[in-house]
C-alpha positions in Angstrom: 91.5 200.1 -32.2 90.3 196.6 -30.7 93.2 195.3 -32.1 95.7 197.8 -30.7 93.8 196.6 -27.1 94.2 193.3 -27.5 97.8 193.6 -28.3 98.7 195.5 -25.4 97.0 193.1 -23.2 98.7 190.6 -24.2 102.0 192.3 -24.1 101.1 193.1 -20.2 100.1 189.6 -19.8 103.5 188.3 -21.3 105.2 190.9 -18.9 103.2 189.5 -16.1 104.4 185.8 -16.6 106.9 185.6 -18.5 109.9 186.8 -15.1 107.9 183.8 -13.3 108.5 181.0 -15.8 112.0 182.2 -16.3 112.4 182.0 -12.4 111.1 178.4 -12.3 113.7 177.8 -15.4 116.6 179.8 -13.5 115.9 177.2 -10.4 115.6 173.8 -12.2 119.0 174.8 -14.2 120.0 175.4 -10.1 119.0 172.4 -8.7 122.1 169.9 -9.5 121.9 166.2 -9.2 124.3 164.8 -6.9 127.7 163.5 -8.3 127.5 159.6 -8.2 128.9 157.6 -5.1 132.1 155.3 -6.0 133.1 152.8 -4.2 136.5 151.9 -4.9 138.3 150.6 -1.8 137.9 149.0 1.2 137.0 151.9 3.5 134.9 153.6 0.9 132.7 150.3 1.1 133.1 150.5 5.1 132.6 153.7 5.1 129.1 154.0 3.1 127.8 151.0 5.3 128.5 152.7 8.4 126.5 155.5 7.4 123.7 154.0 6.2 124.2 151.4 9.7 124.0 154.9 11.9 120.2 155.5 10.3 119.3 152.1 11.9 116.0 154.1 14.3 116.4 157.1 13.6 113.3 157.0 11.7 111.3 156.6 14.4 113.4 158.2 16.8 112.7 161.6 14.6 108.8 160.9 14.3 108.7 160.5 18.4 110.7 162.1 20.3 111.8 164.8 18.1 108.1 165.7 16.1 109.5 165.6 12.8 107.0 164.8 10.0 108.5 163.1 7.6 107.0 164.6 4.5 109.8 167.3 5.5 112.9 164.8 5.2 114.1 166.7 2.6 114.0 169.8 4.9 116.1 167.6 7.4 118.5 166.8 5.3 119.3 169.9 3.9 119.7 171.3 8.0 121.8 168.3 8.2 124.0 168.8 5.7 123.9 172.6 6.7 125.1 171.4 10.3 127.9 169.9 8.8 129.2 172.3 6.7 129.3 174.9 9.5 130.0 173.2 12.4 133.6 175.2 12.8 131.5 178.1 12.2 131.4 179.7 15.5 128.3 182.0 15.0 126.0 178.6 13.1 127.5 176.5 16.5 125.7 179.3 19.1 122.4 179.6 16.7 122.3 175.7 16.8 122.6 175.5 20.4 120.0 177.7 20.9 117.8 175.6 18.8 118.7 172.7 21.2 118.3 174.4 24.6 114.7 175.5 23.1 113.6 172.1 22.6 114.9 171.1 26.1 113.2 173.8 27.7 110.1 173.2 25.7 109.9 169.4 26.3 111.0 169.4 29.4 111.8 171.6 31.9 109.2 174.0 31.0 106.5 170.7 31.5 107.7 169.7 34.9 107.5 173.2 36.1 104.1 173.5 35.1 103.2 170.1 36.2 104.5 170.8 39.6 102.6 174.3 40.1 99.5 172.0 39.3 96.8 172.2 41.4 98.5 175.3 43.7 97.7 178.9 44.4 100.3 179.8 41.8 101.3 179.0 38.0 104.0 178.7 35.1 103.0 181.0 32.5 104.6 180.2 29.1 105.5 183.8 27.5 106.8 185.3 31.0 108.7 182.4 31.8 111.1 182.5 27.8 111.2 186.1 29.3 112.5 185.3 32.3 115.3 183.2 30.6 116.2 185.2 28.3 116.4 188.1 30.2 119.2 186.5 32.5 120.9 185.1 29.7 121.1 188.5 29.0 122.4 189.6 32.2 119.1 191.5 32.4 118.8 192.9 36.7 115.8 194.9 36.0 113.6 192.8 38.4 115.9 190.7 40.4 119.1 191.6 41.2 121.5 188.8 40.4 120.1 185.0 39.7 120.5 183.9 43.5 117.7 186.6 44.3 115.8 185.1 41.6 116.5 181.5 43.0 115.8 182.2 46.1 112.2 183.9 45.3 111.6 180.9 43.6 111.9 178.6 45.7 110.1 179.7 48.6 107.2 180.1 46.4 108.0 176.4 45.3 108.1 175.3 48.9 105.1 177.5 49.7 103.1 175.8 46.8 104.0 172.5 47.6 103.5 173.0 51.2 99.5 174.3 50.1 99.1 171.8 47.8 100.4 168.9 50.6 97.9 169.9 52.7 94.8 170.3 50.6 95.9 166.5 49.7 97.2 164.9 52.2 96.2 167.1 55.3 93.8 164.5 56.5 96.4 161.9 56.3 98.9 163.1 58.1 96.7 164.4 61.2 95.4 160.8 61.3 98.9 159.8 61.4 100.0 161.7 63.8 97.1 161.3 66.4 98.1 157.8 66.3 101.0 157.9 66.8 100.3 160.6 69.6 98.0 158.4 71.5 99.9 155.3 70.7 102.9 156.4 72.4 101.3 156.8 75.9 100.8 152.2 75.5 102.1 150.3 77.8 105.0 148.3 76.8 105.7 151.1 73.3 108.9 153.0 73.6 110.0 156.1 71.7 113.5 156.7 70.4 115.1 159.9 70.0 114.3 160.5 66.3 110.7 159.2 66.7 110.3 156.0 65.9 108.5 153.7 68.3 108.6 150.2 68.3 107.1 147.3 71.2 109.1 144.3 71.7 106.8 141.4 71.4 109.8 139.1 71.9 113.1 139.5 72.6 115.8 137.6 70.6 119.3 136.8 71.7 121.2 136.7 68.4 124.0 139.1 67.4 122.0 142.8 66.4 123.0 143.8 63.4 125.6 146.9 61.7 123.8 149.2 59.3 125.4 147.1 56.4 124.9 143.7 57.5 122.4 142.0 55.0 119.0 140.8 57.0 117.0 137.8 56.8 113.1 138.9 58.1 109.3 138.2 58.2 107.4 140.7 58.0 103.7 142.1 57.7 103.2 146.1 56.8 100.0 148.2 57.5 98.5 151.7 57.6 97.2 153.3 60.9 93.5 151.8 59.9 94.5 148.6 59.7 95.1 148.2 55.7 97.7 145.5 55.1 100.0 146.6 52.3 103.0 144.6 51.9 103.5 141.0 54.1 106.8 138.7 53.1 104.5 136.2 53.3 103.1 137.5 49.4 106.8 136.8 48.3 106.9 132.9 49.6 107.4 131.3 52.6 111.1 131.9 53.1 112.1 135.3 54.4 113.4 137.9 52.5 117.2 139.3 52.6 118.2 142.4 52.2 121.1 144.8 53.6 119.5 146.8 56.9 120.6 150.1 55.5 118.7 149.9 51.9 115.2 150.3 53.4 113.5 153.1 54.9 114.5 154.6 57.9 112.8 153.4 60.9 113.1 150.0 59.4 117.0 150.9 59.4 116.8 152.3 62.9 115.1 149.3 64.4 116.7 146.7 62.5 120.3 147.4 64.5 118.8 147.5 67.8 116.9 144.1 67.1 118.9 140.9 68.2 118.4 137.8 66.0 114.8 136.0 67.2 113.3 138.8 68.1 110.3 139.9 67.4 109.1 143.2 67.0 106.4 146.2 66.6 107.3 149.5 64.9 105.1 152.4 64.6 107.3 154.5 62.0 106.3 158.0 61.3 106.0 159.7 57.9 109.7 161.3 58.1 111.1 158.0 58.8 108.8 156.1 56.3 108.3 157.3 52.7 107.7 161.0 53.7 106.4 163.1 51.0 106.2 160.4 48.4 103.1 158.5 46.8 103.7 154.9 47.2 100.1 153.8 45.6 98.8 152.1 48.8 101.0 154.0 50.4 100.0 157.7 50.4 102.2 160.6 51.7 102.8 161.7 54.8 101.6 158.2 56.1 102.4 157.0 59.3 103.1 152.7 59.1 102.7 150.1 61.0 104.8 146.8 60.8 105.7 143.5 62.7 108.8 142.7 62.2 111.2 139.3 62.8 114.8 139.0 62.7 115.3 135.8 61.4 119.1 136.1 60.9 122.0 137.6 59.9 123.7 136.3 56.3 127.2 135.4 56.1 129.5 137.8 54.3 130.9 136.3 51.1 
């Protein structure tokens, strides 16, 4: 009887693993080595090298920017070769493409979005956000209409977000700014143009004034409404710097074709006419400036 038990278990263990070594067998007899590469002419040889040339940094191009760990190269290469083989293939062309928007929206776009909602009454949310795209990809109305409702929803909560966050930041800075400016304005001697700017002559030159593309020889020394210098021509050298009148900032632009050559000049610039919303290092958004500024001269069209 013992026997007749150990017989049949080993029969069950047979039928047990007997199908899985055959499957192992059935896929090494699969697995086919690849047919040798000849090189027999010219542009075989050419050919070959050029390949093996076009891996020059991919390496680590894969390991960085695309997060690929390279004890899956085989896995890469077979999607490679895949890729190849199909690429007439209509249906393999729109799944790959959706591969590559994914990573673009997931390295990217999705990451600056978030980044800019940082630190503001709202947020990006991941999951509702692939939702979102997808659903209008799908021509999906159930919450908005048509995609300019959408784009318009979105960005006045972008502007109202950046508008909250401005303030918490820079509030202070641009109320300092614009008391100064304020009380700065009743001076003697400080006159206000049309767009804002402000500017005392301190001496008046009698050179030609400049056009808007005329390239400008000056001296100059830039500060902030408390008194912080932050840039001077005299930290470049002793010779004045050139530059055409209409690649700076705007009140510089403004004041620079008003100024004759020799003269000397003060301009209180506001924010919108400086570097407005943008962080400058020293220079913080929504700073007012203050610079003294000399026209030395006008270069010489070549």
């Amino acid at each position: 009887m013992k026997k007749t038990i150990i017989l049949a278990l080993a029969l069950v263990a047979g039928a047990v693993f007997t199908p899985t070594e055959a499957a192992k067998k059935q896929k090494k007899q699969k697995v086919q080595k690849e047919a040798p590469v000849l090189l027999v002419t010219g542009s075989d040889s050419l050919s070959y090298a050029a390949g093996i040339n076009a891996t020059d940094g991919l390496l680590p191009f894969l390991q960085q920017s695309m997060h690929v760990d390279t004890a899956y190269m085989a896995d890469f290469i077979q999607g490679l070769k895949e890729a190849i083989a199909s690429k007439d293939d209509p249906k393999k062309v729109a799944y790959r493409a959706g591969q590559n928007i994914a990573e673009q929206l997931e390295q990217r776009m999705l990451p600056g979005m978030k980044r800019e909602f940082t630190d503001t009454p709202d947020s990006i949310i991941d999951d509702v956000f692939f939702k979102g795209f997808f659903h209008a990809m799908q021509g999906d109305t159930t919450h908005f209409r048509d995609t300019r409702a959408s784009a318009q929803f979105f960005q006045q909560k972008q502007q109202q977000n950046r508008e909250a966050k401005n303030e918490r930041l820079y509030g202070e800075n641009r109320r300092a700014g614009e008391q100064f400016l304020a009380e700065n304005a009743k001076k003697e001697g400080v006159k206000t143009t049309v767009s804002g700017l402000q500017y005392k002559v301190i001496e008046q030159g009698t050179g030609d004034t400049p056009k808007a593309t005329d390239k400008v020889q000056v001296h100059y020394e830039g500060r902030l409404v408390d008194g912080t210098v932050f840039d001077s021509s005299k930290k470049h050298g002793d010779k004045p710097l050139s530059f055409e009148a209409n690649r700076v900032i705007k009140g510089w632009t403004e004041a620079l074709t008003m100024m004759p050559v020799g003269s000397k000049w003060q301009l209180y610039i506001p924010y919108n006419l400086a570097y407005g919303e943008r962080d400058m290092g020293n220079i913080k958004p929504f700073s007012a400036l203050i610079f003294d500024v000399e026209l030395v001269g006008i270069e010489e069209k070549k």
